[in-house]
N, C-alpha and C positions, 0 to 999 in steps of 0.2 A: 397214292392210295392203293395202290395193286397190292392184290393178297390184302387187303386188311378187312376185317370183319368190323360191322355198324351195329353195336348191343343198345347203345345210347349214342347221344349227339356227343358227349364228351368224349367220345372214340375219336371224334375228328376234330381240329385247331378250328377257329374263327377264321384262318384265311381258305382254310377248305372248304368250311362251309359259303363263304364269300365267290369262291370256286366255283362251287355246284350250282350255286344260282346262275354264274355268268354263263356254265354251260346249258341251262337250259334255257336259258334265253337266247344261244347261241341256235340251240335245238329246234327251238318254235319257231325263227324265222330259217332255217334250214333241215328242213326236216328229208326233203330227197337227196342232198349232199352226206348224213348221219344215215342215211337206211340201210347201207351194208357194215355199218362201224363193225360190229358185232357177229357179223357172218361164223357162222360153224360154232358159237358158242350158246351152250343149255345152262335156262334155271330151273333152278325145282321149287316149284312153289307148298312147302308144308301149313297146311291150313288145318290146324287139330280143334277149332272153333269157326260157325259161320261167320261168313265174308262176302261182299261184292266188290265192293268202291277199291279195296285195298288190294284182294286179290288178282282182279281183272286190270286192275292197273298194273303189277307188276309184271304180268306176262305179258300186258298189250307194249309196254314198255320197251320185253324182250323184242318182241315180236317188228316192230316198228325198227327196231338197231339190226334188223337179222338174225336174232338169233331166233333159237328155238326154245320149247318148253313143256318140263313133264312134271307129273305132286299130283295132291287128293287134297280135297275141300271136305273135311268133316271126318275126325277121328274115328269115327267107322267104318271110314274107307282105309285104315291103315293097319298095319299091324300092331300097335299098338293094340287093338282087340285081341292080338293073341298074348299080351306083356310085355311089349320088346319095351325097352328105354327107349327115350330119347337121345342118348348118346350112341347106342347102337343104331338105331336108324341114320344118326347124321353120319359114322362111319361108313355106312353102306349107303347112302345115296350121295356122296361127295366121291366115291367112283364114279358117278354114272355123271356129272355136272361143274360147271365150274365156278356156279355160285350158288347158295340157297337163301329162299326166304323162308321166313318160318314164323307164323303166329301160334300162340299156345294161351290158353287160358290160366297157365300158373307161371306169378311172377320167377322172374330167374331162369325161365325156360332157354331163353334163346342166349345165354348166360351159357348155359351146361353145352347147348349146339353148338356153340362157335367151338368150346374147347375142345369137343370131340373131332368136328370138321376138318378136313386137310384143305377146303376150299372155303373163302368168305361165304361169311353165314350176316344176313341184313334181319334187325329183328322187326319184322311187321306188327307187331304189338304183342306183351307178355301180361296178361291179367289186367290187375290195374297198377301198373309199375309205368311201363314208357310206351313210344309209340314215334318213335326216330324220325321217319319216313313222312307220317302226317304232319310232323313240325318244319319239315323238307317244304312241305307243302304251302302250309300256313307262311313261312319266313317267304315264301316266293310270291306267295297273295298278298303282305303289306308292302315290298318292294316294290310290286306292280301299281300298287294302289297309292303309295305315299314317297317312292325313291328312296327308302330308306329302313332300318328294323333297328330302330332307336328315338329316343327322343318323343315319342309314345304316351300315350294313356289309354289302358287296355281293360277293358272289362271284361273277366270270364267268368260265365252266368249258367248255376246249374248244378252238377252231381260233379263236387271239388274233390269229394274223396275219392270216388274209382275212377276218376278220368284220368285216364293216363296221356290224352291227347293234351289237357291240362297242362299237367305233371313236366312233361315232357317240354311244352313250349314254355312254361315261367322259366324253368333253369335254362334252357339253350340261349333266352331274351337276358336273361340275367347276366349271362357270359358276355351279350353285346354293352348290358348298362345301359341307364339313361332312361329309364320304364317307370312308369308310377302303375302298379295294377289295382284294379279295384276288386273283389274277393266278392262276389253275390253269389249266395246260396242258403238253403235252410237250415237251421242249427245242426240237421241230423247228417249233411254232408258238406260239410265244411275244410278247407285245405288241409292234408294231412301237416301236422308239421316238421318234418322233416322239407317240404315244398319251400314252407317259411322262411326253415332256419337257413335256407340259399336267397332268398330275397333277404335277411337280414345281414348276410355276410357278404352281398353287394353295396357299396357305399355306395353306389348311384342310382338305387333300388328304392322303392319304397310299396307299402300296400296297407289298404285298407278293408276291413270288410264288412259287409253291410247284406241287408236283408231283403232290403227294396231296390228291386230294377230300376222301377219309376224314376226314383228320387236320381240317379247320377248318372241317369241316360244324356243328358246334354253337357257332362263333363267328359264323355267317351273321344277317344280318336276311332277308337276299336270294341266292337263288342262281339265277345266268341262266346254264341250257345252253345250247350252242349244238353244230349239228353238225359235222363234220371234214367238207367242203365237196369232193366228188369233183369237180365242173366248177373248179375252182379249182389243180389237181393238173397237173402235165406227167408226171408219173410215176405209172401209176396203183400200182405196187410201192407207194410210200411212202403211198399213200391207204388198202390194207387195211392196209400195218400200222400205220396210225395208227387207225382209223377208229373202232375200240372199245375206244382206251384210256380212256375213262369213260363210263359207265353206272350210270345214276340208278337205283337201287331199292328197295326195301322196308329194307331191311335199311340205306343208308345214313339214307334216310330217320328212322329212329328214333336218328340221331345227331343231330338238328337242333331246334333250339326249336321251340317247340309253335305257331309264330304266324309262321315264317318262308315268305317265300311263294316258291314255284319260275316264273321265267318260262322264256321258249324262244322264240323269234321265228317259230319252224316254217318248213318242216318236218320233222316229226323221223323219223329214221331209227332208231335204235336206242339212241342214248342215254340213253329216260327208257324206263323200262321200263312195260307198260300197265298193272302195279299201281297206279302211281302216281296214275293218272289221278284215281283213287277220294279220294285223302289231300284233305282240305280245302286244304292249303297248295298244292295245285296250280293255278297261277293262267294257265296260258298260255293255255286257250282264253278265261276271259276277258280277257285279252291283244288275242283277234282281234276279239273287241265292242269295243273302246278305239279299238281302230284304224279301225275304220267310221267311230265318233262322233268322232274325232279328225279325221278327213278329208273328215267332214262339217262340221266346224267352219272347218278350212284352208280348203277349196274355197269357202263362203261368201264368208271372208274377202277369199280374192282376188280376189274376182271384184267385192267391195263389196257382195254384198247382206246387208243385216243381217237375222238374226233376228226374227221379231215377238215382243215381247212378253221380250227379251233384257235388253236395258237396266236395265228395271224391278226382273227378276232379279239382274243383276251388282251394280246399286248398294246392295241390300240385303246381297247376299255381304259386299261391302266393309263395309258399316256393320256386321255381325255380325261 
């Protein structure tokens, strides 16, 4: 994976991705043996839209490997306020770095950065197109939860049209096969289809789509909220009246198998209610530790530094 740039998950094979889980699982129980992986090497983290979860993971990420880390959080910290492109920016900060991240609020952005970049460029989410990284994340959360990112029944519940964290994990789970997804959301944000037409062009795929939470909360393996996306909105009218038509709580909860796990890409605004937080199945914030170790695992990768002591590890995984 050295030198390759991550615009989507189809940038990388199924065994890479099979890879990056094994190393961050390598990662989590070795975290002082991986602290100098990365010594002497900088990212730049480009954030032209606000960020937490995403941002701060990928420098803590850095930071955790040895490396170091420079960027600006919010398009008014960059030049971009005087015009510059985007491709001119990624020219001039792939001097100074030997990987970037980069989120942008317009699709195709991190698209245009990799080809400008002379160094991998990881896209941290581009509008409502993909979101690579959080499905890094997600695909580490059912592993942990279930041994497995197959064979599945996944409900994802919420804003289908600009979720790109959506987007992003139907096609990557599609590449694995074996998913039946359930499609909840209000007529006015419903899967694009282009989403579809890749769950129809998996034969081991299947989906449905429905209107009621309620009703196929106890057919779940999986259920990923997501939230009805205000910066996403030209109307803010049709943002409140969407914005709480589902809401997670106690009470659906006890419609759900006893072993179904809840993720949420964050952040959440009112859809999961704070009861929930407590229920065992609540799995998002460990969601946000996947995605550390997950991007601790990416970051290595591209940049070519291995792991100490990684190898040793993988090849036993395999033989077992």
């Amino acid at each position: 994976m050295k030198g390759k740039s991550v615009v989507t998950l189809d940038d990388l094979s199924t065994d890479q991705i099979l890879d990056l889980l094994r190393k961050a699982e390598y990662i989590d129980s070795h975290r002082r043996e991986v602290a100098h992986t990365c010594d002497g090497r900088v990212i730049a983290t480009l954030f032209y839209e606000p960020s937490t979860r995403t941002r701060l993971s990928f420098e803590t990420a850095m930071l955790r490997l040895g490396g170091q880390v420079i960027g600006f959080a919010g398009s008014q910290l960059a030049s971009v306020t005087k015009g510059e492109s985007i491709a001119d920016t990624l020219k001039t900060v792939s001097n100074y770095v030997d990987v970037v991240a980069i989120r942008h609020p317009k699709e195709g952005a991190a698209l245009v950065a990799s080809q400008a970049s002379s160094v991998p460029v990881i896209n941290a989410g581009d509008g409502g197109h993909m979101h690579p990284t959080q499905t890094l994340a997600d695909l580490a959360t059912l592993q942990s939860r279930f041994g497995r990112v197959t064979d599945l029944t996944v409900g994802l519940c919420g804003d289908l049209t600009f979720g790109r964290t959506v987007h992003s994990l139907i096609e990557t789970l599609c590449r694995f096969g074996n998913v039946r997804f359930v499609l909840i959301s209000p007529n006015e944000l419903t899967t694009p289809q282009y989403v579809l037409d890749r769950i129809n062009a998996t034969a081991s795929c299947s989906y449905v789509e429905v209107r009621d939470l309620a009703s196929v909360m106890g057919d779940l393996d999986v259920l990923y909220m997501t939230r009805v996306q205000k910066e996403r909105f030209f109307n803010e009218d049709d943002y409140l009246r969407l914005r709480d038509t589902y809401i997670l709580d106690e009470e659906k909860m006890a419609l759900a198998k006893p072993d179904m796990a809840v993720l949420h890409p964050l952040p959440r605004v009112n859809e999961i209610a704070v009861e929930v937080d407590d229920d065992p199945r609540a799995a998002y914030f460990e969601q946000v530790k996947n995605g550390m170790l997950m991007r601790m695992a990416l970051e290595s990768s591209v940049v070519g530094d291995e792991l100490p002591g990684y190898e040793e590890f993988a090849n036993k995984e395999v033989q077992a």
